[in-house]
TORKETI-759128 format. One line per 2 residues: number of its first residue (from 1); for each residue z, y, x of N, C-alpha, C, O. Coordinates in pm, 1 decimal, decimal comma, padded with zeros to 6 digits, m for minus. Atoms other than C-alpha are relative to their C-alpha. Layout:
BEGIN
NUM) Z:Y:X:Z:Y:X:Z:Y:X:Z:Y:X ~ ...
REM end
This chain:
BEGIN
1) 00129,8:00054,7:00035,4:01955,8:01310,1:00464,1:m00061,5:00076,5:m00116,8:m00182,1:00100,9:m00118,7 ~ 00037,7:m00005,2:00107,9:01959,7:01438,8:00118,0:m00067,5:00162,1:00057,4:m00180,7:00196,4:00023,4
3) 00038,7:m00165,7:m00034,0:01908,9:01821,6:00265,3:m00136,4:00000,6:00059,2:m00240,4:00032,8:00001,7 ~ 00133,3:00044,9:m00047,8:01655,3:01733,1:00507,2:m00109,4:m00009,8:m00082,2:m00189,1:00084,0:m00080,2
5) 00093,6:00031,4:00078,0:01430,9:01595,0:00272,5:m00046,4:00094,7:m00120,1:m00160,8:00118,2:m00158,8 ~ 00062,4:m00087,5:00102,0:01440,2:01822,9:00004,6:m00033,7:00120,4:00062,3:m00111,8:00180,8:m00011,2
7) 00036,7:m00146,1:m00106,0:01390,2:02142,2:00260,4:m00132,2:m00057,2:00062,7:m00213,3:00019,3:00114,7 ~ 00148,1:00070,5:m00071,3:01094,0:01908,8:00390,1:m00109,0:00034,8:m00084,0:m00208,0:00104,5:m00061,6
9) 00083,1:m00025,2:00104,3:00954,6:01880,8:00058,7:m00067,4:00156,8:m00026,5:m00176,9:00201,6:m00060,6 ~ 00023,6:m00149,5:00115,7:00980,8:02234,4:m00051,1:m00075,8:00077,7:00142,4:m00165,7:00159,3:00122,0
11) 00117,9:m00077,8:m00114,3:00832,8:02356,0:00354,4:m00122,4:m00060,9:m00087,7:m00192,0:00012,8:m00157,5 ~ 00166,8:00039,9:00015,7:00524,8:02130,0:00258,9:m00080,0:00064,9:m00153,1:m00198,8:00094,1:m00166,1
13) 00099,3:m00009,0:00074,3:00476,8:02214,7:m00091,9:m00011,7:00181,1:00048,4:m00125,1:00212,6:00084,5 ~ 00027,9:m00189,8:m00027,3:00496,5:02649,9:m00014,8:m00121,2:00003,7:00112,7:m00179,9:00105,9:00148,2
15) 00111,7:m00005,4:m00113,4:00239,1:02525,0:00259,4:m00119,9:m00025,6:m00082,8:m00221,8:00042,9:m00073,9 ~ 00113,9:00056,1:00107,6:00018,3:02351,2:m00005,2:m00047,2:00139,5:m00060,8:m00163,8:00177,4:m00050,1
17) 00016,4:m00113,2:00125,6:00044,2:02670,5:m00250,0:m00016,0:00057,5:00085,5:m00107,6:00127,7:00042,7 ~ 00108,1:m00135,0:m00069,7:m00055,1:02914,0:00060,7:m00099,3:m00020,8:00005,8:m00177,4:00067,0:m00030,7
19) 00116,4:m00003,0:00005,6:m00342,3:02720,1:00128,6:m00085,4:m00015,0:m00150,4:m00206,1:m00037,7:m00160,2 ~ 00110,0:00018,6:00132,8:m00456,6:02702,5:m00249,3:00014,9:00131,8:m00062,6:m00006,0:00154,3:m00181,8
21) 00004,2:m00149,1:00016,3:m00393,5:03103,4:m00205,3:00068,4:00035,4:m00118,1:00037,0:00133,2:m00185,9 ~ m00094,7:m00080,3:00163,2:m00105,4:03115,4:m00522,3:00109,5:00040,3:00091,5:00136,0:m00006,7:00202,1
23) m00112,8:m00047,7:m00010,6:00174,3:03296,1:m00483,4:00159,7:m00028,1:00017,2:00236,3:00009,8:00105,9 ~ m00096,4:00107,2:m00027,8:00458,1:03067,0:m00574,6:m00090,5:m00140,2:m00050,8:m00202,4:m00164,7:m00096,0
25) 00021,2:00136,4:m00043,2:00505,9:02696,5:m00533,0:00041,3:m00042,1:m00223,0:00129,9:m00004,0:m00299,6 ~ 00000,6:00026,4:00124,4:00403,7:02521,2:m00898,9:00074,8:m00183,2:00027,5:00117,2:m00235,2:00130,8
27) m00025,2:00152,9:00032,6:00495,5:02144,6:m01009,6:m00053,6:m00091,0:00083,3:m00007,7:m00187,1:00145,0 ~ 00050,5:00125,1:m00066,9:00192,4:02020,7:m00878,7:m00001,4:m00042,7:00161,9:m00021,0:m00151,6:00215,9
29) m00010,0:m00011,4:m00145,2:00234,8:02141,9:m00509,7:00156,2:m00103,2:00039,8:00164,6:m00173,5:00140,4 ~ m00138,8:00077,8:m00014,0:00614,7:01972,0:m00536,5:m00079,0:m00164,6:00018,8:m00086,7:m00222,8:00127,0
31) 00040,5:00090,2:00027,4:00437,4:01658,6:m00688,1:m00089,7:m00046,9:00147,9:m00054,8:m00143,0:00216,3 ~ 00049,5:00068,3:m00089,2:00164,8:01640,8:m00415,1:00150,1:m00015,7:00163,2:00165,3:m00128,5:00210,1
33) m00076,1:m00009,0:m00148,1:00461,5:01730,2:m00055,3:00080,2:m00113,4:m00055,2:00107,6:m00183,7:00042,1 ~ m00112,1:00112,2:m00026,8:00717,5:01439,2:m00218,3:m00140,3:m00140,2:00007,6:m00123,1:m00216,3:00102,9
35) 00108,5:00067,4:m00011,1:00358,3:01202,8:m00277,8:m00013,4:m00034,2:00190,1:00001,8:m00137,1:00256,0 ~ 00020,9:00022,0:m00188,2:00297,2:01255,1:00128,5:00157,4:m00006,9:00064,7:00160,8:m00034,3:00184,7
37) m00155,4:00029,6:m00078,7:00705,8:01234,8:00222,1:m00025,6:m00161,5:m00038,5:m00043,1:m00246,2:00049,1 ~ m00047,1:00112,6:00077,9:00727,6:00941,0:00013,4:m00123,5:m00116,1:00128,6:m00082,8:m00220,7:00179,1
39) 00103,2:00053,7:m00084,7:00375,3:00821,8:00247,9:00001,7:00018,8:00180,3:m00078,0:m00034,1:00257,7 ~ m00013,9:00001,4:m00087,8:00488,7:00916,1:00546,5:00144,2:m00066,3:00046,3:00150,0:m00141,0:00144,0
41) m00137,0:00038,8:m00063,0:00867,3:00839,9:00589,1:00042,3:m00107,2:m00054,1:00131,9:m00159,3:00012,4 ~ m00029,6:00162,4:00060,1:00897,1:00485,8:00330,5:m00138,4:m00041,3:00014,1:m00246,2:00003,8:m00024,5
43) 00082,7:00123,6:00009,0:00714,8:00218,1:00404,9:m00010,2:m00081,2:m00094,9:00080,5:m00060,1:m00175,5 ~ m00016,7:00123,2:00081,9:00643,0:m00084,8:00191,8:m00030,3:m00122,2:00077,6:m00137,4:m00117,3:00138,0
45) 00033,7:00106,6:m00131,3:00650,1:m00425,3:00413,8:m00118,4:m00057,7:m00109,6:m00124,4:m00032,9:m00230,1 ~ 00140,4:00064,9:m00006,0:00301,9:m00630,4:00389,4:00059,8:m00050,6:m00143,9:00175,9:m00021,0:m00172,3
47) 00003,1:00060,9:00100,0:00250,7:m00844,8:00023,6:00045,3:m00131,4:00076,6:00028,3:m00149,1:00197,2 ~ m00061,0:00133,3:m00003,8:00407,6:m01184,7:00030,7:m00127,7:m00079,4:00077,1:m00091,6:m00139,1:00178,5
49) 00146,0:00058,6:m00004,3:00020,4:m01330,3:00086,6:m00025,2:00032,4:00140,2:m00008,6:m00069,0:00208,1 ~ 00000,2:m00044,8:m00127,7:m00036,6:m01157,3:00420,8:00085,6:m00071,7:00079,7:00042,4:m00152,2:00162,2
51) m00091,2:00050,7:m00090,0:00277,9:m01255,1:00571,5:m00005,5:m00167,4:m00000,6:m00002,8:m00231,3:00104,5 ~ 00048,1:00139,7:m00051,7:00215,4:m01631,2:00477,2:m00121,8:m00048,1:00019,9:m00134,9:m00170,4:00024,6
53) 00073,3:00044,8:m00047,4:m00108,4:m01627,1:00562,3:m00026,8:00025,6:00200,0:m00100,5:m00027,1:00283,3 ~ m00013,5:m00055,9:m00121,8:m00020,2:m01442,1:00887,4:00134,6:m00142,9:00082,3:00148,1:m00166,4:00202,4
55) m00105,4:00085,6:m00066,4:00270,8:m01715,7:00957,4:m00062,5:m00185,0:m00009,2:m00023,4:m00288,1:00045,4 ~ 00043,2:00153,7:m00037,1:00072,2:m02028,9:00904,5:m00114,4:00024,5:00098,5:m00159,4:m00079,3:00147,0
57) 00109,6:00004,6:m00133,8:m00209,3:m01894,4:01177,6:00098,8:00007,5:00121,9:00066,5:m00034,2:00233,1 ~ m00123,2:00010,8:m00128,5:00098,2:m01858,8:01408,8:00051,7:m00141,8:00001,4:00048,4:m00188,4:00115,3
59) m00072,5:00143,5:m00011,8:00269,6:m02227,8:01330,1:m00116,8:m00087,0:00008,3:m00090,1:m00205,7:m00010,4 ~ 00141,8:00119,6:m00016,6:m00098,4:m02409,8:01375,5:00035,2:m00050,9:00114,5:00037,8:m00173,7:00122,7
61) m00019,6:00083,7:m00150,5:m00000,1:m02445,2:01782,7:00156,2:m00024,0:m00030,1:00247,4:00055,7:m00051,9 ~ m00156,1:00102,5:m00053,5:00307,8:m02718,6:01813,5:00055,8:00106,1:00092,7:m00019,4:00175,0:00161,7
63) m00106,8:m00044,6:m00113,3:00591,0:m02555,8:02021,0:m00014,9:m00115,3:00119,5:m00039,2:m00233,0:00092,8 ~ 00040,2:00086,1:m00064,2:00554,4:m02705,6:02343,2:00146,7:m00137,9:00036,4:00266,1:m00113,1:00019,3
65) m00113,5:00102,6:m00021,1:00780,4:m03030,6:02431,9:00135,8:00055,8:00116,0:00106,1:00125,6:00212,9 ~ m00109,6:m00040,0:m00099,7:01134,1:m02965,8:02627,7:00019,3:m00070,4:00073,9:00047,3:m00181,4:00028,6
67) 00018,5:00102,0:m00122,5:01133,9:m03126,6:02966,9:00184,2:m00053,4:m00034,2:00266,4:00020,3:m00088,7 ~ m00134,2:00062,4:m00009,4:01474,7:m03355,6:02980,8:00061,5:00087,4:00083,9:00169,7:00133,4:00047,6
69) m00115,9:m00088,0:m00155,7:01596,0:m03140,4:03347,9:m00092,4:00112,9:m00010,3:m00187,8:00138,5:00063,3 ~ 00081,7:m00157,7:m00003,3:01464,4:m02806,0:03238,4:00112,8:00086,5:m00053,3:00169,5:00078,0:m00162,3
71) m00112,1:m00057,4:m00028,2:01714,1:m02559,8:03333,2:00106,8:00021,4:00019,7:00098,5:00071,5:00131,9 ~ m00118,9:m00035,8:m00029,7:02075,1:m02501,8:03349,3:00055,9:m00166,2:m00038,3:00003,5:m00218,1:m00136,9
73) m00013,9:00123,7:00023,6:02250,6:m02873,4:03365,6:00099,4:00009,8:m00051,8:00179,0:00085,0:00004,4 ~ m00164,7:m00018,2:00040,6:02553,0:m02901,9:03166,2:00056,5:m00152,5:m00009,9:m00020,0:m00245,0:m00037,4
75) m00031,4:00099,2:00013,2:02763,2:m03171,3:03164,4:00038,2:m00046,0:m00133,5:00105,7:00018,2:m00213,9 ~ m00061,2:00036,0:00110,0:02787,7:m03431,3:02895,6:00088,9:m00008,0:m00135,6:00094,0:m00112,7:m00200,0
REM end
């Protein structure tokens, strides 16, 4: 993992520093390729607020009732 990523980094920033036509790769080209790793490959899950406002528009409809002889019969 650890290789990957830092060989990721260092393709993107030498890509950054060709297109800003320098020669070698400075601080800030590092700074921006881990900025876009860090934005592309970790996520952050939703704020607390979202998810319970997203889970009480889902629990508004009742689950529906369970018929008494609805499906597999098991005995007592």
């Amino acid at each position: 993992f650890t290789y990957r990523y830092v060989t990721s980094v260092l393709d993107d920033a030498r890509v950054f520093a060709n297109h800003a036509k320098k020669k070698t790769i400075d601080l800030d080209d590092v700074r921006l390729a881990v900025q876009m790793q860090l934005e592309k490959s970790f996520t952050s899950p939703p704020p607390r607020e979202v998810l319970l406002e997203l889970a009480r528009v889902k629990n508004v409809n009742p689950l529906p009732l369970i018929k008494p002889h609805c499906g597999l019969r098991l005995p007592p």
